[in-house]
Structure formats: C-alpha cells, structure tokens
N, C-alpha and C positions, 0 to 999 in steps of 0.2 A: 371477803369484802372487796375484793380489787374486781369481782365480778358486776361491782355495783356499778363501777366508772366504766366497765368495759358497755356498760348500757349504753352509756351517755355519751362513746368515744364508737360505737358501732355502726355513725352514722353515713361510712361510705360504701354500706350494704345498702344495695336498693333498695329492698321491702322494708327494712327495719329502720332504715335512714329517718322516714318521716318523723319519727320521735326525738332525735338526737337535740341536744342543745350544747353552745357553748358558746361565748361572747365573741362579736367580730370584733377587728382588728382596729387598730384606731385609725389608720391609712389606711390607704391604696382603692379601690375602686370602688363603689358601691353599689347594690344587688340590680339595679338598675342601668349602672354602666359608666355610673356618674362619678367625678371623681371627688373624692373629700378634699377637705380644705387642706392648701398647702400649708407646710412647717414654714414658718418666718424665716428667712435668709441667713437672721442672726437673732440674739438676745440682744437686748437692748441695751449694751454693756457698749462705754467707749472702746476696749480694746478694738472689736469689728470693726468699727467707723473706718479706717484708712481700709481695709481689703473690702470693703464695701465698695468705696469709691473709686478703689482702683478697678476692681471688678464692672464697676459702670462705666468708667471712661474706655476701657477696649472695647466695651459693649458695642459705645457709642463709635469708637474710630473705623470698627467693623463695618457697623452700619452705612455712616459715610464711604465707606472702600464699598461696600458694595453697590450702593446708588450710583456711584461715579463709573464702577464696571456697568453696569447698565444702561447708561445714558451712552459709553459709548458704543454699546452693543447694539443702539436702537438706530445710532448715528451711521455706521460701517453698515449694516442691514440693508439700509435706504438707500446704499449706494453712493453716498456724499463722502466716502473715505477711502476710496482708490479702488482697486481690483477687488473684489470680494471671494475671487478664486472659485473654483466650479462648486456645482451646489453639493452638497452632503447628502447622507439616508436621510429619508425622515426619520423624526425623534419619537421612541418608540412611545406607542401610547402609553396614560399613565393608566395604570387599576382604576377600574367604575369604584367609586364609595357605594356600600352596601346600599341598595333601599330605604325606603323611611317607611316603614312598617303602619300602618292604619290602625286604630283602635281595636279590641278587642270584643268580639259581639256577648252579650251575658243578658241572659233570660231574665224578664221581670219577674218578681214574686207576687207582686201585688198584697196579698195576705193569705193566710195559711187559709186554704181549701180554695182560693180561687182555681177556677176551671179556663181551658183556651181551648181551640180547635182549630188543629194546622191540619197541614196535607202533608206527608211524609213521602208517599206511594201515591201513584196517579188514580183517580177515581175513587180516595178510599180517604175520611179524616180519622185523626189520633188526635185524644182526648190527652191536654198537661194539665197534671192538676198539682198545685204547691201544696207539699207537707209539710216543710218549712224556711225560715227565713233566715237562720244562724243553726246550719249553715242554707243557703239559697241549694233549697232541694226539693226535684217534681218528680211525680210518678207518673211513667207514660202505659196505663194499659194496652195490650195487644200491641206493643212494638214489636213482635214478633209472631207469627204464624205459628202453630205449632209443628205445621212440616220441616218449618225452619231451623226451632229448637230440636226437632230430629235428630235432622240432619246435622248440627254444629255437635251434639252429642256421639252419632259417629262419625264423623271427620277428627272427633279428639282422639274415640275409642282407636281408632288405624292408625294413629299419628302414633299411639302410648304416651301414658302417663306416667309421673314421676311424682316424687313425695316432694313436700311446697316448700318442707323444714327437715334436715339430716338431722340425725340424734346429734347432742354434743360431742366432742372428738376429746382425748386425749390430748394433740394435739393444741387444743384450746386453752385447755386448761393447763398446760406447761406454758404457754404464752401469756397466758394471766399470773401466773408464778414470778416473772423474768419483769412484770411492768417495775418501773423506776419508779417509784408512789409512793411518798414517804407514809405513816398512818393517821400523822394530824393532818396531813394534807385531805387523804382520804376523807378524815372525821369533820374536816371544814367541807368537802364537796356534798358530804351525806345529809349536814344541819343546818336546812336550809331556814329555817326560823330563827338562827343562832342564839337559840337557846342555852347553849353547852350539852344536850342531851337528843338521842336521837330515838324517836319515837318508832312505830312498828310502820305508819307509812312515809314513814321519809326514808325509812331504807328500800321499802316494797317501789317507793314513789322514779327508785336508782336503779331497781333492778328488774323491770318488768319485764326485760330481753336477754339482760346476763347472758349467761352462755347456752339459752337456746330453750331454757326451762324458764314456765312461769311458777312466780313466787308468790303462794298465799301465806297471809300472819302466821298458818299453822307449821306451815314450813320454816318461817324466821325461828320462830319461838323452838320448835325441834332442831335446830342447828342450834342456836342458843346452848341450851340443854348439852346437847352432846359433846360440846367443846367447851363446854363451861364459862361462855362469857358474859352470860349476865345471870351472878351468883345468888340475886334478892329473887330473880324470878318474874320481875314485873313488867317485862318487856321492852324497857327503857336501858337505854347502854349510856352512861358517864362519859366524859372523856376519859376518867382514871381506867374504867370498865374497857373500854374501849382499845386505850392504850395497853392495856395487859392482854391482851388477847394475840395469841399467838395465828398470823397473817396463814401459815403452813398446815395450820390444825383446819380452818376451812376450806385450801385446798383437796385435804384429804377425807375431809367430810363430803365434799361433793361428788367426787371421783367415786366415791364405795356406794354411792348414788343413783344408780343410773336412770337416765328418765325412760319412762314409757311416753305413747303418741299423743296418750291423754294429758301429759303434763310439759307439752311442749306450748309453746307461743301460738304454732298453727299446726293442726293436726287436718289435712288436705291433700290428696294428690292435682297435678296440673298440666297442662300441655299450651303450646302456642298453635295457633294457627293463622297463617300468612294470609294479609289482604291485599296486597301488592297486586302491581300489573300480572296477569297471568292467572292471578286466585281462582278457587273454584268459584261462578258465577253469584252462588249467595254469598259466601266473605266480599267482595264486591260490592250486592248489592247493600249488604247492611251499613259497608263504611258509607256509601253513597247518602243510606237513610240519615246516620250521623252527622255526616256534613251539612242533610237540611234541617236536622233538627238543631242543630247547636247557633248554625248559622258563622259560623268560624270560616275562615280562607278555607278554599282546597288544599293550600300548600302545607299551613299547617296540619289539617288532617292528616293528607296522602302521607307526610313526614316524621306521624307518630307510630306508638306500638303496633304492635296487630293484634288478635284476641285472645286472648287469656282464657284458656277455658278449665274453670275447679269443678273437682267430687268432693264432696264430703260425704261419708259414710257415716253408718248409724256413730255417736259419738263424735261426729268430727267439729270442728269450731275453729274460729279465729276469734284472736282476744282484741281489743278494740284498739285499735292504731288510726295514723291521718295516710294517707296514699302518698302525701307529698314532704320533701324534709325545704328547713328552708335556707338558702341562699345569702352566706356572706361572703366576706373577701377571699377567707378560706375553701370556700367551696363553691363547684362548678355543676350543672346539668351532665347527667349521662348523657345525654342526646345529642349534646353539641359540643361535648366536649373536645372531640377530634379536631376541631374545624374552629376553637376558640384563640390557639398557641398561646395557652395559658400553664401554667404548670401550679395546683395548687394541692394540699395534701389529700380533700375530701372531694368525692363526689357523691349526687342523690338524684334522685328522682323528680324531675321537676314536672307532674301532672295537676295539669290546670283544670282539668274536667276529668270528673270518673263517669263514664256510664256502663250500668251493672246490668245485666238481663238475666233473668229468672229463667232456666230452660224445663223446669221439671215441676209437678205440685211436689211440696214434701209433705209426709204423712203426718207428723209431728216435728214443731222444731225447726230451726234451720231460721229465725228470722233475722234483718238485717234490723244491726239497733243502733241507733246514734244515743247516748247515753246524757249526754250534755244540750241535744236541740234543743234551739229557745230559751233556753239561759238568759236569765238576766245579765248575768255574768260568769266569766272564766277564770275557776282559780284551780291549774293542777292537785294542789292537795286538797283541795273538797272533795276531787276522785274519790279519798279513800276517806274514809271514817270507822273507827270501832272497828268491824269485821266485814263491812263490807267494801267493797272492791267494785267502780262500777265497771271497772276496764275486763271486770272478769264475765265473759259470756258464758260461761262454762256453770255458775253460781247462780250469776246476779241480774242476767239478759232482762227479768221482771222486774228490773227497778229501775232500767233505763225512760230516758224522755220517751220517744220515740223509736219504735218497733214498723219494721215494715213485712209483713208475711210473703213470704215465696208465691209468686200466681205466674203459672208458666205465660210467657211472652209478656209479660208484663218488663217497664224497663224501669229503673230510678239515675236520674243523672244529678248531680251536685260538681260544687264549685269547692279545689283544695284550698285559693287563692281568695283573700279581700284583692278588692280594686284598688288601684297607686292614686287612685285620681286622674291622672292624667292618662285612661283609656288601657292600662295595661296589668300588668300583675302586680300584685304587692304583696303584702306579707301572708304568711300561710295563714288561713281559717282555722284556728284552735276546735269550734264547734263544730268540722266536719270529722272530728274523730268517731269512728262507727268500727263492729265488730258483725263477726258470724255467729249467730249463737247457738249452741249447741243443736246437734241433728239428735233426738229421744226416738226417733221411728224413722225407718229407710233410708232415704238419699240424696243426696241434694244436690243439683248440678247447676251452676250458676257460670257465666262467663263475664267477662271485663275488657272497656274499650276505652281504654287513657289516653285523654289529647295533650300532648309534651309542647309546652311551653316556657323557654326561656326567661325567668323574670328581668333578665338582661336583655332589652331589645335589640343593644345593637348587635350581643350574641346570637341570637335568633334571627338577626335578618343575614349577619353572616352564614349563618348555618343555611339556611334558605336557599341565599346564591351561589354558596357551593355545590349545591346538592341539584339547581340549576344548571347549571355551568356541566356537571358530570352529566345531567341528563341530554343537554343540548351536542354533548361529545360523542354519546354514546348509546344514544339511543334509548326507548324506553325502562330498558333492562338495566340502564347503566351505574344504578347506584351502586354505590360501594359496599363489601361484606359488611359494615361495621354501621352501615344505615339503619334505623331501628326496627324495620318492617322487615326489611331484608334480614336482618342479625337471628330472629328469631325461625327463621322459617325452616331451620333444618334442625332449630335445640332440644336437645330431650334432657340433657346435664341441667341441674338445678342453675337459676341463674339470680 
C-alpha cells in the first residue's frame, strides 16, 4: 500500500508528474505569481496593542528621519550648501524589471467539426479542423510531408533509442519500505468518499503509477488473496481489514513480481531530437511551422523542448495521463526553474501546448484516445467503474470518448492549460487526459513538440530575459547546458 501514495507523491518526475495531486499551501505565492493574503500583524487580543503601537511609532520616526535625509540631500545637490566636493562614479545602474509578457495566443474551437485554412508553408494551405472543445483540440491533416516523417524517423534511428519506462528497481521498492506513513494515514489518503471502506477503484484510482506497474482489479484482488487482507473476498478492505494487514507482506509480494514491458505505465522506446540554432534544416523548419500555427511568441517557442520522437512496437501503449502536472506553492516549472531562485520540494512539467505528429500508417492499433472529451463533466473516479478502467488503453481504448487514428503527417495539437482569464495560464485541463493505445499489428512512430509555459508570468518573463541577456553575451550558441532545447540534444539516458 505505501506504493499507492508514492503515486500521488511521484509528481517531481516529469512524465508522470502530470497526475500528481496534493493540496497547496495556505501562504506564500500563487501559481500566478501573486501573493496570498497576508497573516494579521496580531490576534485581536489586548495583549498586542502596546507592541503594535510601539512597532508603528519607529515606523513612523524612520519615516520622518528619512524624508528630512532627503530634503537635505536635494538641498547640498543644487549647490545651495557649501562645497559639494568633486563629483563621484555614477551609480550603478539598477536591474531592468523583467518584461510584461502580452497575452497568450489560443486557437478557436468554434464547435466540434468546424474546419479553417491557414498557410503554414508558403504556396501551400493546411486544413484545422476541431475534434473537440474539453479539451480545445484540432487535427491538422498533412502537417507533414511524408519525406519529412522520413526523415525525423531516421534522424531518431542515428540518434538511438531508449526505453521511455525502466522496469521497477529494487531500489524502489526499499525506498517505499523506509516512507514514515503511518497505516490510517495511508487508509485516509486511499478513502476518498470517506466511507470507512475502500473500494477496488479508490486504490486502483492511487495507484496507477506506483512503482512503474499498471494496476488492474485483477491485480488488486491477486495481492488481496496472497497476503490475505481481504478474508470475505469481496473486494472491499475495512479499516479493521485494513489495519491488520501487514505493510512488509506487500512489499514482498511485489518484489517476487516482476513486471514485464506489457504491464508497465508506458511500454515505448524514445529519442530527442534538437531544434535549436544549428539543427538539421527540417527540425528548423517544422518548429518554424509551429510557431505559425499556434501563433505563440518566438521566444516562447525557440525556448521550449525539442522533439520527442516514440516507437511503439507491436503491443506497445501508453496508458492515459495529462502532459502537464499543475503548479502550486510547492512546486516549480522544469524550465525555468534555474532562473526562478526559488527553492521548492517539487518540480513538473509545465506544457501549455502539446502538438503530436503521426509519422507512420499503423497497421492496426496505435490510436490516440482522449477517454473523457466533451464530458459534461469531470469526476476522477468515474474513470473507473466495476471492471472497467478508462485510463487502461491496453483493455478499454474502445470505450473511450474520442479516438484519433494514426494518418502519417497528419498533426493534433491541444491545450494542457484552461485560461486564467486574464490572457494567460490557468489551471490544468483535467479533459486533456489522453493515452496510446495499444499497437495489435506493426509500429507506430509518432513524435511530440511541447510549448513550456510558465503559469507564473513573471517566472516566464524572468526566464525569457535571462535566456536574452545569455544570447546577447554570447552569441547565438550561447544558451546555457541546462536550456531545454540545448539539454536534450546530446540525451540518450532516460529523462
């Protein structure tokens, strides 16, 4: 069971971050940049009153001391107060205040099937067409050429590839051993209807990352069994059930466990590929395409990932997750986190825009499924019901809302982000949760171009002008290793 929280406590992995939740803090800054309301001075208790008062009268004699240094400062300046003595350095300039960042550009929906026609490439229009509205998502046929999908397929193949998910470690699972988590604690994080009893998807609903394996009922219910903690058989754990259940006995049930590729979270190999100044001419030219489609700054573009490019082979899948985790006091942007001098426990992945391209037909299988589009509404454990599982593409890809089939150079872009109102990011879109779903015949080669957006603006415009300031020092090259585009351009280590 301590495998269930490490779900919901995993969220300063980048990939897996998107799902994490835990309550923000009741101070300190908010996801915007803003700050909460301050704590009262004092309680409203006489004792305060005199260090209140006394606290405001130095306020004030400060105050006074320093207008009267000022005045005669203004006085001696102008020369009306003797010698002024030869002149000094100048005073060194102070730091520019970051920029004020402009609104963020976001595609209309209009309704689901409406069609547009932009110009992406010169001489040539690309057809947007909406497939839905929750989450705000189009499909761009033929955004890619097929010489294009080629060639990004081998630029990956020379680059090598890497597995997207390592098998669980050892290592893991001693660390899940060692968490300080008392078991009612656990049994309050897991019963979320507080019922006193926990049902088959309120633990599935905790553990859908655990330590690397996904978890279906049949799984619960076989652990169950083997460690004997739920003796009626009926799925349902008590708190007495619960509490008798020895924490070391599922340790060791998992461990004699081992998972294969098929019963991991994502079973994929991956590679990056650099778009950065220098790039081979199409990585170039596509982020170029990007920039006109989304309609986003350059700066943001130029200063996101580079391309992500996956294989799935026959059986491979991603189970359905959001690209973006979201942003409280406690946690910061990958992107900018260098350049924020913040120090908080978590980081995630802050992608405001995914766009996917299809580089291959697949034979069978392989389609992109949003399982929740156009929902009336969002309620996590509707996910799961009885035996089905929508997050499971591996199962259940046919019971999802919406399915998008693989069509090489075809593209789909979507928004991780609602809008704040006021022009910028706001809280994560719960309905752009979407998965891979299983490949039944051949192969599936897909790529991915995430535009990183701060939901802190003024972290984002700090990030910006740094990354300014480096280029204007240094020439086009001059980003730093730890710049997002730059970072990945030599990775082959899972990241």
């Amino acid at each position: 069971m301590a495998a269930a929280v490490a779900g919901g406590l995993e969220a300063a992995a980048p990939e897996e971050a998107a799902s994490g939740r835990w309550a923000p803090a009741e101070l300190g800054p908010g996801p915007g940049g803003e700050e909460a309301p301050a704590r009262p001075l004092c309680k409203p208790r006489g004792i305060c009153s005199r260090a209140y008062f006394l606290v405001l009268m130095v306020s004030v004699h400060l105050y006074l001391g320093n207008v009267l240094a000022l005045l005669l400062f203004v006085h001696y300046s102008n020369g009306e107060g003797g010698d002024p003595g030869p002149p000094g350095p100048p005073p060194a300039p102070a730091p520019a205040p970051a920029p004020a960042l402009g609104p963020l550009t976001r595609l209309e929906g209009i309704k689901v099937g409406h069609e547009r026609r932009v110009q992406l490439v010169a001489g040539r229009d690309h057809l947007i067409r909406t497939l839905s509205l929750k989450p705000l998502l189009f499909e761009i046929p033929g955004f890619l050429s097929d010489e294009e999908c080629r060639l990004i397929i081998h630029l990956a193949q020379m680059k090598g590839l890497q597995r997207s998910q390592i098998l669980p470690t050892e290592e893991y699972e001693e660390a899940m051993g060692t968490m300080q988590v008392s078991q009612l604690d656990l049994f309050q994080l897991l019963d979320q209807n507080r019922d006193g009893r926990l049902q088959l998807r309120e633990v599935l609903a905790q553990t859908r990352l655990g330590n690397g394996r996904w978890m279906t009922p049949e799984n619960i219910q076989e652990m169950y069994s083997a460690i004997k903690a739920d003796p009626d058989g009926d799925g349902v754990l008590s708190l007495q059930e619960f509490s008798d259940m020895d924490l070391r006995d599922f340790h060791k049930y998992m461990r004699s466990h081992k998972a294969e590729s098929s019963e991991l979270v994502r079973n994929s190999h991956h590679t990056w590929l650099y778009q950065g100044e220098g790039a081979h001419h199409v990585m170039r030219a596509i982020r170029q395409r990007v920039l006109r489609l989304t309609r986003l700054s350059p700066e943001i573009v130029e200063l996101s990932e580079p391309l992500q490019v996956v294989r799935y082979g026959e059986g491979g899948h991603y189970h359905a997750h959001v690209d973006s985790g979201p942003v409280y006091p406690e946690t910061i942007c990958s992107h900018t986190k260098l350049v924020a001098n913040e120090s908080v426990p978590f980081e995630t992945s802050c992608r405001y825009v995914t766009v996917l391209f299809y580089l291959n037909n697949v034979t069978a299988g392989g389609e992109t499924v949003f399982p929740v589009a156009d929902n009336r509404t969002y309620d996590e454990m509707s996910l799961i019901r009885d035996d089905v599982d929508l997050r499971d593409t591996r199962r259940h890809c046919d019971k999802g809302n919406l399915r998008v089939k693989p069509r090489q150079g075809s593209a789909v872009l979507w928004y991780n982000y609602l809008p704040d109102g006021q022009g910028w990011v706001g809280d994560v879109d719960d309905y752009s949760l979407h998965g891979g779903c299983l490949v039944t015949r051949g192969t599936k080669w897909v790529a991915n171009n995430w535009i990183n957006v701060d939901p802190s603006r003024a972290r984002q415009a700090r990030y910006q002008q740094e990354m300014a300031r480096l280029a204007r020092e240094g020439g086009a090259d001059a980003q730093p290793d730890w710049a997002p585009d730059r970072a990945y351009r030599d990775a082959r280590a899972e990241l």
